[in-house]
C-alpha positions as CSV (number, residue, x, y, z in Angstrom):
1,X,-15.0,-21.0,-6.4
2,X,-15.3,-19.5,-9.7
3,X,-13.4,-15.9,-10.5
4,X,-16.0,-13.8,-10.5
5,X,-16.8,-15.1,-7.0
6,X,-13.4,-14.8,-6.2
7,X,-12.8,-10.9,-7.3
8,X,-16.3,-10.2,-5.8
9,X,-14.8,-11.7,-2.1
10,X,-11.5,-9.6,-2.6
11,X,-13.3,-6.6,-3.4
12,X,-16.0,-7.1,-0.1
13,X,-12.7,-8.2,2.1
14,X,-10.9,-5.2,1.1
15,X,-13.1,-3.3,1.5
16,X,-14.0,-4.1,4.5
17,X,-10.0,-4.0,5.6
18,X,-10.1,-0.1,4.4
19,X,-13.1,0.5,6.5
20,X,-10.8,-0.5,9.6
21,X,-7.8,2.0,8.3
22,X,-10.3,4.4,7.6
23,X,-11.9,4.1,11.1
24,X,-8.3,4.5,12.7
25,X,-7.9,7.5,10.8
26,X,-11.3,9.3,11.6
27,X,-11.2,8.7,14.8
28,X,-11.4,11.6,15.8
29,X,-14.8,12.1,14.4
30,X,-16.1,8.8,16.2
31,X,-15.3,10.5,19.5
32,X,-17.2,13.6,18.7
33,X,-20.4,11.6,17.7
34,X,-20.0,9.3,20.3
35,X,-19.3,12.1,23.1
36,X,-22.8,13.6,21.2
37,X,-25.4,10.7,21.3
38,X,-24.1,9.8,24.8
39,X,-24.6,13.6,25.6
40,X,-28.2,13.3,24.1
41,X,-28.8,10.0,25.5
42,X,-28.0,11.6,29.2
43,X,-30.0,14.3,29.1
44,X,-33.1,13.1,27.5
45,X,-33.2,9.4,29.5
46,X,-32.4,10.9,33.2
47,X,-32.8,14.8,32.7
48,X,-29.2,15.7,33.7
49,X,-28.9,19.2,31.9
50,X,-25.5,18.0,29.4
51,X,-23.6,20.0,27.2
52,X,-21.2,18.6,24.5
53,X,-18.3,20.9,22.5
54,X,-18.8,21.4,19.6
55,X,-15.1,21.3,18.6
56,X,-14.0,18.4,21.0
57,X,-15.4,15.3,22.4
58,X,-16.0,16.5,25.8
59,X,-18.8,15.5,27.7
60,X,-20.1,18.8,30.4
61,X,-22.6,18.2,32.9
62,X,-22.6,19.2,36.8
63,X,-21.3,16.8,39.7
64,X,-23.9,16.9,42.6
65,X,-21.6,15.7,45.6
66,X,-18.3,15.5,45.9
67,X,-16.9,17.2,49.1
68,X,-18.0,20.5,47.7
69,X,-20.4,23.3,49.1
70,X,-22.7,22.6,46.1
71,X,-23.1,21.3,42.7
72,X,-20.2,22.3,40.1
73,X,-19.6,21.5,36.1
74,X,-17.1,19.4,34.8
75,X,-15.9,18.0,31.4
76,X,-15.8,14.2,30.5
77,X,-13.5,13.5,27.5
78,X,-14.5,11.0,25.1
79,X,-10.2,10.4,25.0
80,X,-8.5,7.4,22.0
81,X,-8.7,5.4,24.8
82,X,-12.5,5.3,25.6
83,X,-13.6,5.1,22.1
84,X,-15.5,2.3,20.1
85,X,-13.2,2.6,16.9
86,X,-10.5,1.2,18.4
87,X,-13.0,-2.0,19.5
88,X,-14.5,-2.3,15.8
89,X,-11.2,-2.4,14.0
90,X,-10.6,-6.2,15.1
91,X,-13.9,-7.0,14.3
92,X,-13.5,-5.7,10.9
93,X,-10.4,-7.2,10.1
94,X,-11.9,-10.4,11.3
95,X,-15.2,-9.9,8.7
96,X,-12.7,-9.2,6.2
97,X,-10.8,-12.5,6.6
98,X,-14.5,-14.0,6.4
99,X,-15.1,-12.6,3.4
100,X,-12.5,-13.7,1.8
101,X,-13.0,-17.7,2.5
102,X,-15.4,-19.8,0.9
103,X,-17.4,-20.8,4.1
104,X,-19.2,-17.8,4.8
105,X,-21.8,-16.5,2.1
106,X,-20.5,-12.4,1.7
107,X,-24.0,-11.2,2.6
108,X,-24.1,-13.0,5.8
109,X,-20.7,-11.6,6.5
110,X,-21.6,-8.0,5.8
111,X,-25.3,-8.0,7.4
112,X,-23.4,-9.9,10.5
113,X,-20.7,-7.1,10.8
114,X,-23.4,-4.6,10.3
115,X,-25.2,-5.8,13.4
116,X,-22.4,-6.7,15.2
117,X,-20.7,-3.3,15.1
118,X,-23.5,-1.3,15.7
119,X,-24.5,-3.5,19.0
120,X,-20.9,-2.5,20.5
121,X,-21.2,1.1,19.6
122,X,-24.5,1.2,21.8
123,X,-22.8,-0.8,24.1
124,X,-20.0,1.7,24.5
125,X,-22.6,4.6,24.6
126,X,-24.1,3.1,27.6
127,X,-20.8,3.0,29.6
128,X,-20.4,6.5,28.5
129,X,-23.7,7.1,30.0
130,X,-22.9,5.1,33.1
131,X,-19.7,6.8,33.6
132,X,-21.2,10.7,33.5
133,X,-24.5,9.2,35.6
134,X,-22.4,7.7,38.6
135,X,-20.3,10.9,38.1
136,X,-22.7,13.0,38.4
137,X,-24.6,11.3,41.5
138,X,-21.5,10.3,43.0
139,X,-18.5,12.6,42.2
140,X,-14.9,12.0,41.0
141,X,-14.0,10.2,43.5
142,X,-16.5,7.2,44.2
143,X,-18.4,8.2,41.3
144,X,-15.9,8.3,38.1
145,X,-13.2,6.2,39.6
146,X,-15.5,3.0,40.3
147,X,-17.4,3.8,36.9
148,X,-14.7,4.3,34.2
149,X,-11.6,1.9,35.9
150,X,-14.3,-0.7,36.7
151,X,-17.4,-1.0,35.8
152,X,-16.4,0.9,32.8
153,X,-13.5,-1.6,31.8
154,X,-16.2,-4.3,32.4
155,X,-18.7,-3.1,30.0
156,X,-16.3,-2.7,27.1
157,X,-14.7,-6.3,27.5
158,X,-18.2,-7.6,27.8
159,X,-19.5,-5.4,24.9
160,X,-16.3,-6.8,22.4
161,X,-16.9,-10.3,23.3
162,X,-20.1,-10.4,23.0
163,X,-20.0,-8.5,20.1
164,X,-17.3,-11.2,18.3
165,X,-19.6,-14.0,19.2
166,X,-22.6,-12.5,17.6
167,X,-20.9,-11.7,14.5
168,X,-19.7,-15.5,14.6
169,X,-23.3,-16.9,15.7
170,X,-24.8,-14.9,12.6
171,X,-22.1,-15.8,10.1
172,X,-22.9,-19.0,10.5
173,X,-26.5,-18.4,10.6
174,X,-27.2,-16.2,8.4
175,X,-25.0,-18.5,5.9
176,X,-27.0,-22.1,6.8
177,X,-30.1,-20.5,5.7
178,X,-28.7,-18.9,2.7
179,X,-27.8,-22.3,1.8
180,X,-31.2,-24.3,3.1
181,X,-32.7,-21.6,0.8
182,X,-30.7,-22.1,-2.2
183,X,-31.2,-26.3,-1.9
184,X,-35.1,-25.8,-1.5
185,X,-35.3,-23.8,-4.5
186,X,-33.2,-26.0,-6.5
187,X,-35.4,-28.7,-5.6
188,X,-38.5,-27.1,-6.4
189,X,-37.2,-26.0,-10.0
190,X,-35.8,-29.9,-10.5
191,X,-39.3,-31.2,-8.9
192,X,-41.3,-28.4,-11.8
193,X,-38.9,-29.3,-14.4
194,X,-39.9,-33.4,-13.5
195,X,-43.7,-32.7,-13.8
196,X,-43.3,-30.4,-16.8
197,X,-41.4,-33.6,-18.8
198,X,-43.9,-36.0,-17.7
199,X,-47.0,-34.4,-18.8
């Protein structure tokens, strides 16, 4: 590995190491976009009239059953717990480490991460969505306790592995062909350069 190879994999691996101290540190701001596109995605896939603060990542929308006389509004909080930044940071860390080895072409690690990361942060809105749907159909008692202890939990285990084993699968991928496409070339310059000497 030559330096400029080198320097160029430190740069991308640090890089991509800041991007997981940056993400710690904002947070914050993941919540309240998250608490946002899952409010959106609630209201304009099932037409449950949402509302999200504009200050903090809560979640309002009204509960139809839960023991009550009738329906009444409550506030799901998009907490440190629930959010996907805490789920991406590994799976930066881990690009980063893949940058830095000589295995893995660095724009198969980056476009792999890229897709990778984005697939868990849908994956994370969706048991957002799930969690304020069963909610709201089914109260805080059946409804948000089976949802976010459960199925919730379920989702984001499912939603990190798979999102570690399609950042792996497209690594290596991504890389192969890279390579495949690097070899055909080179034999299709050596295979001109041939016919240009023996003409």
């Amino acid at each position: 590995m030559s330096r400029g190879e080198t320097a160029t994999r430190g740069v991308i691996s640090a890089s991509l190491f800041a991007s997981a101290g940056l993400l710690v540190a904002a947070q914050a701001r993941v919540r309240q976009a998250e608490a946002s596109v899952a409010g959106a995605a609630t209201r304009s896939m099932f037409g449950v009239d949402t509302m999200v603060n504009a200050l903090r990542p809560v979640i309002h929308f009204p509960v139809k059953a839960d023991g009550s006389t009738g329906p009444f509004w409550i506030g799901l909080t998009v907490s440190q717990e629930c959010t996907v930044a805490w789920l991406l940071v590994p799976l930066l860390v881990l690009s980063g480490l893949f940058a830095f080895g000589r295995r893995f072409a660095i724009r198969a690690v980056v476009l792999a991460v890229f897709i990778a990361a984005v697939a868990l942060s849908v994956v994370n809105v969706v048991r957002l969505v799930v969690i304020v749907m069963a909610t709201h159909l089914w109260g805080l008692g059946a409804g948000y306790r089976w949802s976010h202890d459960i199925y919730g939990s379920l989702i984001s285990i499912a939603g990190a592995l798979l999102s570690t084993v399609l950042f792996v699968k497209l690594v290596t991928r991504l890389t192969k062909r890279g390579n495949l496409v690097t070899t055909l070339a080179a034999v299709h310059t050596q295979a001109d350069s041939a016919q240009g000497v023996g003409s």
